[in-house]
PAKE-78958 format. One line per 10 residues: for each residue y, x, z of C-alpha. Coordinates in nm, 3 decimals. Example, Ala and Ser with C-alpha at 12.3 -4.5 7.8 and 13.67 -1.06 7.14 Angstrom:
-0.450:1.230:0.780; -0.106:1.367:0.714
This chain:
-18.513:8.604:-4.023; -18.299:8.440:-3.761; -17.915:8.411:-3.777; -17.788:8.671:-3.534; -17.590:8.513:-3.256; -17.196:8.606:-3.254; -17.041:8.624:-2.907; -16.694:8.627:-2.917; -16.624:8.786:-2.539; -16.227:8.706:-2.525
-16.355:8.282:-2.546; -16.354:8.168:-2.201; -16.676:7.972:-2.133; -16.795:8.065:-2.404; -16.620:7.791:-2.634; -16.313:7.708:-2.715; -16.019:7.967:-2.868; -16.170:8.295:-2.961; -15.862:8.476:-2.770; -15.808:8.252:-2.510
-15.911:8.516:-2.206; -15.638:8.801:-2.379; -15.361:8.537:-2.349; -15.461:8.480:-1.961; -15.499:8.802:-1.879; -15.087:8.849:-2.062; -14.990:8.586:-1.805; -15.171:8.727:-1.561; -15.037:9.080:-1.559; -14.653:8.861:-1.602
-14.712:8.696:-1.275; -14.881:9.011:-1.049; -14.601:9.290:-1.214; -14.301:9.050:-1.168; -14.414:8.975:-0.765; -14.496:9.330:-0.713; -14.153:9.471:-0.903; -13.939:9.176:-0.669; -13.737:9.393:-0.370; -13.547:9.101:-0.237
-13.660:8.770:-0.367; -13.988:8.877:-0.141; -13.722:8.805:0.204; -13.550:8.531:0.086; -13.677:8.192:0.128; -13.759:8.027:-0.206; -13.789:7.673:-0.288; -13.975:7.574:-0.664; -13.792:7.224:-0.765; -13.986:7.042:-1.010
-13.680:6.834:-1.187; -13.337:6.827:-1.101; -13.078:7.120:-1.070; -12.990:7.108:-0.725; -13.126:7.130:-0.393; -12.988:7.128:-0.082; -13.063:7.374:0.243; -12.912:7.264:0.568; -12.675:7.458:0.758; -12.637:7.378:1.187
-12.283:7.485:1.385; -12.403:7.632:1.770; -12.472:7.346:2.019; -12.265:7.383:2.346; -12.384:7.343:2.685; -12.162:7.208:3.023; -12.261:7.141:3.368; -12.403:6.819:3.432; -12.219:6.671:3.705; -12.359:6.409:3.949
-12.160:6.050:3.918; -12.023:6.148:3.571; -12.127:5.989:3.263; -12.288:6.181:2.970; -12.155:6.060:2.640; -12.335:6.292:2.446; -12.059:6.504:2.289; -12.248:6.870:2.277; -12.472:6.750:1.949; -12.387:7.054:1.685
-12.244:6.972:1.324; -12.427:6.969:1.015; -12.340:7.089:0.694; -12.546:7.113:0.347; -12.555:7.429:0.140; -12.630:7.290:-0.227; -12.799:7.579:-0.450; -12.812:7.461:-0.789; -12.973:7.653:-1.093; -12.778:7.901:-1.312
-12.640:7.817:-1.622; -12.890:8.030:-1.844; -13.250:8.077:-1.788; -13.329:8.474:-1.766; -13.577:8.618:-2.038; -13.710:8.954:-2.140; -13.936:8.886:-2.467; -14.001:9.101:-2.796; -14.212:9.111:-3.129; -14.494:9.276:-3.213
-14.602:9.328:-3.561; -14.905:9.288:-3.687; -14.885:9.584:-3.855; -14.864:9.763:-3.525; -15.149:9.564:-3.411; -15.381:9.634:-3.652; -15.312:10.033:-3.679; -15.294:10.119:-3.321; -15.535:10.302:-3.090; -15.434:10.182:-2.703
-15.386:9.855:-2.553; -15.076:9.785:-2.522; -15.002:9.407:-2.447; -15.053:9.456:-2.071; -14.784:9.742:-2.065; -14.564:9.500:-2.243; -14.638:9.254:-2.045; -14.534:9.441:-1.695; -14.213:9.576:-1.838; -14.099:9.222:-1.932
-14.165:9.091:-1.608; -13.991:9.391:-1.404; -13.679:9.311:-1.645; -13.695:8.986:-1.496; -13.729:9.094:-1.142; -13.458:9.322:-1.180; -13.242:9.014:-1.267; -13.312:8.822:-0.983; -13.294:9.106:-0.730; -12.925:9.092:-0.854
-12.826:8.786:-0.839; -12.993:8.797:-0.421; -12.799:9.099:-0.328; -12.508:8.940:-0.480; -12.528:8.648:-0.268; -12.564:8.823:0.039; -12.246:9.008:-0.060; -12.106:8.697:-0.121; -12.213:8.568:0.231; -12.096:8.888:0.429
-11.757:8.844:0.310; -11.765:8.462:0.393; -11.559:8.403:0.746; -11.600:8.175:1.031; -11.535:7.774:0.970; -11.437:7.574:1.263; -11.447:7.612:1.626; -11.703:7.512:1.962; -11.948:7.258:1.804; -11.778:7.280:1.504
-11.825:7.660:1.434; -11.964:7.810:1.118; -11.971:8.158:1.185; -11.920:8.390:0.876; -12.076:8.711:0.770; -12.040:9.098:0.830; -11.875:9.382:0.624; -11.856:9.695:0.801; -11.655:9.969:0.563; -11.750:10.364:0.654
-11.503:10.535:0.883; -11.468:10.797:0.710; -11.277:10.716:0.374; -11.381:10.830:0.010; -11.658:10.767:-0.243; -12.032:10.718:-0.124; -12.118:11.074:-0.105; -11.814:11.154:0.109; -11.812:10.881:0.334; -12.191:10.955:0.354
-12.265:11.342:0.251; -12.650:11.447:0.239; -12.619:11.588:0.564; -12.648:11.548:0.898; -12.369:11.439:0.948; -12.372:11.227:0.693; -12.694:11.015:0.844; -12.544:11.027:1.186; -12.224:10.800:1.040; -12.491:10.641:0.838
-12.693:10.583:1.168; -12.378:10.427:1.339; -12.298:10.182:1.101; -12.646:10.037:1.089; -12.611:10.032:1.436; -12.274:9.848:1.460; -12.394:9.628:1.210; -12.675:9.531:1.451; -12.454:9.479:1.736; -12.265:9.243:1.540
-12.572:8.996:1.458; -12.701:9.053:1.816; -12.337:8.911:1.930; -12.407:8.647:1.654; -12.795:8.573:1.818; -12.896:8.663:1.476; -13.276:8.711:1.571; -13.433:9.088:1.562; -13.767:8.992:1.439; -13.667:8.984:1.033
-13.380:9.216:0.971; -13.375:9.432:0.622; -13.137:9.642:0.539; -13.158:9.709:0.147; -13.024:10.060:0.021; -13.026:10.297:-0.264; -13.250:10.583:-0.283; -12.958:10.823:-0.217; -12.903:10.669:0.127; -13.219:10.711:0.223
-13.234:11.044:0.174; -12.868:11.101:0.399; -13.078:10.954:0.652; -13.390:11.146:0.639; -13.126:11.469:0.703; -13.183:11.378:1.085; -13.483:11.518:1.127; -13.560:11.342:1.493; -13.598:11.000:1.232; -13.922:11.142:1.153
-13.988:11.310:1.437; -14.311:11.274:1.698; -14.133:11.071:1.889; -14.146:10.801:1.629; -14.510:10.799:1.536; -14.617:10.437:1.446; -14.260:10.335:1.310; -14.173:10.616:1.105; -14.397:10.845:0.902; -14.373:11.216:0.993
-14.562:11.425:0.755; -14.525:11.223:0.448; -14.126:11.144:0.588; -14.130:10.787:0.516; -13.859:10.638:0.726; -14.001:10.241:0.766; -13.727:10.148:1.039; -13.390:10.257:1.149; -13.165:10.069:1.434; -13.406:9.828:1.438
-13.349:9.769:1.043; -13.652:9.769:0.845; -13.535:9.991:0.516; -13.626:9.887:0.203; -13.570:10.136:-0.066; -13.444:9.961:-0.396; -13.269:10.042:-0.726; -13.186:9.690:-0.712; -12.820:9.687:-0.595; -12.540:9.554:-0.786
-12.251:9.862:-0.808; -12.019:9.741:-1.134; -11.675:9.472:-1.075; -11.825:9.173:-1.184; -11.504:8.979:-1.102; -11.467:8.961:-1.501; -11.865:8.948:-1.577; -11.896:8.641:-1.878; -12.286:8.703:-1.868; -12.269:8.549:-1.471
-12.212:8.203:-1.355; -11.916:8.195:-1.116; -12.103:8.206:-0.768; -12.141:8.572:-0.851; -11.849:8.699:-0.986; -11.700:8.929:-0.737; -11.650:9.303:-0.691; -11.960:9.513:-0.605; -11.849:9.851:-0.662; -11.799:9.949:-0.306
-12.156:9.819:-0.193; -12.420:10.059:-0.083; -12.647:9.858:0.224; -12.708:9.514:0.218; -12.860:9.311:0.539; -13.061:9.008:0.620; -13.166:8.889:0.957; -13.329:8.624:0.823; -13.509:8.439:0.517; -13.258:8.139:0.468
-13.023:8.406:0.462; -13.017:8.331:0.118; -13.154:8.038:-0.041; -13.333:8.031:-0.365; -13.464:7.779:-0.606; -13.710:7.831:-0.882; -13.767:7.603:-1.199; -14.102:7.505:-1.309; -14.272:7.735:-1.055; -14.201:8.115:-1.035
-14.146:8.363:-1.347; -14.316:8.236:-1.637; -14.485:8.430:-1.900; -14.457:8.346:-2.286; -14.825:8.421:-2.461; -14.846:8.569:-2.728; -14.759:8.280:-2.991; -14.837:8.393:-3.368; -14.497:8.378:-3.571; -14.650:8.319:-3.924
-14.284:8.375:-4.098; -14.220:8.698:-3.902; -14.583:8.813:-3.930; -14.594:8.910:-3.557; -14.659:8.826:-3.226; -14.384:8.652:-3.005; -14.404:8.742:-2.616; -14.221:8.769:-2.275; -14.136:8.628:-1.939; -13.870:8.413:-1.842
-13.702:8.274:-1.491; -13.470:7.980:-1.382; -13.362:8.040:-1.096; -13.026:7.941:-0.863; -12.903:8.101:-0.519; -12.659:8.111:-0.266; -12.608:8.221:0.084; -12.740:7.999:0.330; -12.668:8.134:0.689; -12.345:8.394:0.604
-12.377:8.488:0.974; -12.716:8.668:0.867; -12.589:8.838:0.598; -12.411:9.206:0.603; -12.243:9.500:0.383; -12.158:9.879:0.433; -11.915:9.901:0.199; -11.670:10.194:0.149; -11.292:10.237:0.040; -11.327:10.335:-0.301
């Protein structure tokens, strides 16, 4: 009687480690669930480094333009200033990981590696949606450097006219998405005035926002079929922001934060709408590619299963004169 042939259907090729498709698959889910669970690192320009800690993005000052007058001689003085904006990578790498027994392995009935395996990598993604919206804080508060060729122009914070806490300044009314409506819109104006292009502006905001907003029904109405949703009221765009819904916005004083590296420490608890009008907005650089997952790696002395994700990454604004806040007073 012949030997009965044993396929092992988790080798890849057929050789090889007998679990060597279940680790993939773990990095796999790390990789798709961290780039799907990303709200702002998607609008940001990122850079991967492959050694080093630094990187630098250029920064240009307006050029200036005269009349050319016959007879006179050009010497050339209308060439715009350069400047470098160095982002160099945090102190600490960021990691989500965990243990899984092998007792837990052996006795249970569901797979549960891949849910794992997506919560560790939106952890991470959470992490480095911070840190962006931080620097585009940082950015909006930044203020102009220089003058004619010379000129850095700064950022944008725009504080509600109407003072109190979020859900005064803003009530779910209305009302309260009319005032919403014309601070949007004044931020606008102010990166038109600033020839911030129209083409890639995001304005990031908590879910409660979004629903002030939706209280003007005329968002959603007919008249705004192919922007905005009507039946399923999903407002996509709003003075000429596209809105991105997110969780993902820092609210605490981090002024005093130990966990952060100094680029971020400032005071967050007045932020609710954060704006881009452009990818180099912010500047990001990535170590040794993107997030990276940790495989499961047998720990024989803790009889289990070590696993995660982990990120190095670095930021900081890049053009401050594309980068906005609605902030209130308290």
């Amino acid at each position: 009687m012949a030997n009965p042939v044993l396929h092992r259907t988790l080798q890849e090729y057929g050789t090889g480690s007998a679990v060597a498709l279940a680790l993939t698959q773990y990095s796999g889910m790390v990789v798709s669930a961290f780039h799907q669970a990303t709200e702002f690192a998607r609008y940001v320009f990122t850079k991967p480094i492959t050694n080093g800690r630094t990187y630098q993005f250029p920064a240009v000052a307006q050029a200036t333009a005269e009349n050319l007058i016959p007879g006179v001689e050009r010497v050339g003085n209308n060439e715009p200033e350069l400047e470098n904006r160095t982002v160099t990578l945090d102190t600490y790498q960021t990691i989500s990981d965990a243990y899984e027994a092998e007792c837990d392995e052996f006795i249970r009935h569901f797979e549960v590696r891949n849910i794992v395996a997506q919560e560790h990598a939106e952890a991470c993604a959470k992490e480095v949606d911070l840190k962006l919206a931080r620097m585009i804080a940082v950015g909006a508060r930044e203020s102009d450097v220089g003058s004619g060729v010379d000129l850095f122009e700064g950022g944008h914070t725009i504080t509600a006219s109407t003072s109190g806490a979020v859900t005064t300044a803003y009530p779910v009314s209305l009302t309260g998405s009319q005032r919403l409506q014309s601070d949007l819109g004044a931020m606008a104006q102010e990166f038109d005035e600033r020839n911030i292009s129209r083409e890639n502006r995001i304005a990031f905001m908590r879910p409660y926002l979004n629903r002030v907003l939706l209280q003007d029904k005329t968002l959603v109405s007919k008249d705004y079929q192919g922007i905005n949703e009507m039946l399923p009221r999903k407002l996509v765009e709003c003075e000429g922001w596209k809105i991105v819904v997110t969780n993902n916005i820092p609210s605490d004083n981090d002024t005093s934060n130990s966990n952060l590296d100094t680029i971020y420490k400032a005071d967050y608890s007045k932020v609710h709408v954060l704006c881009i009008g452009d990818p180099l907005a912010v500047g990001q650089i990535t170590a040794m590619g993107s997030v990276r997952p940790i495989n499961p790696v047998w720990q024989d002395t803790k009889h289990a299963w070590y696993m995660g994700a982990k990120i190095w990454q670095g930021c900081k604004w890049i053009r401050k004169e594309a980068c906005g806040e609605i902030v209130t007073d308290t």
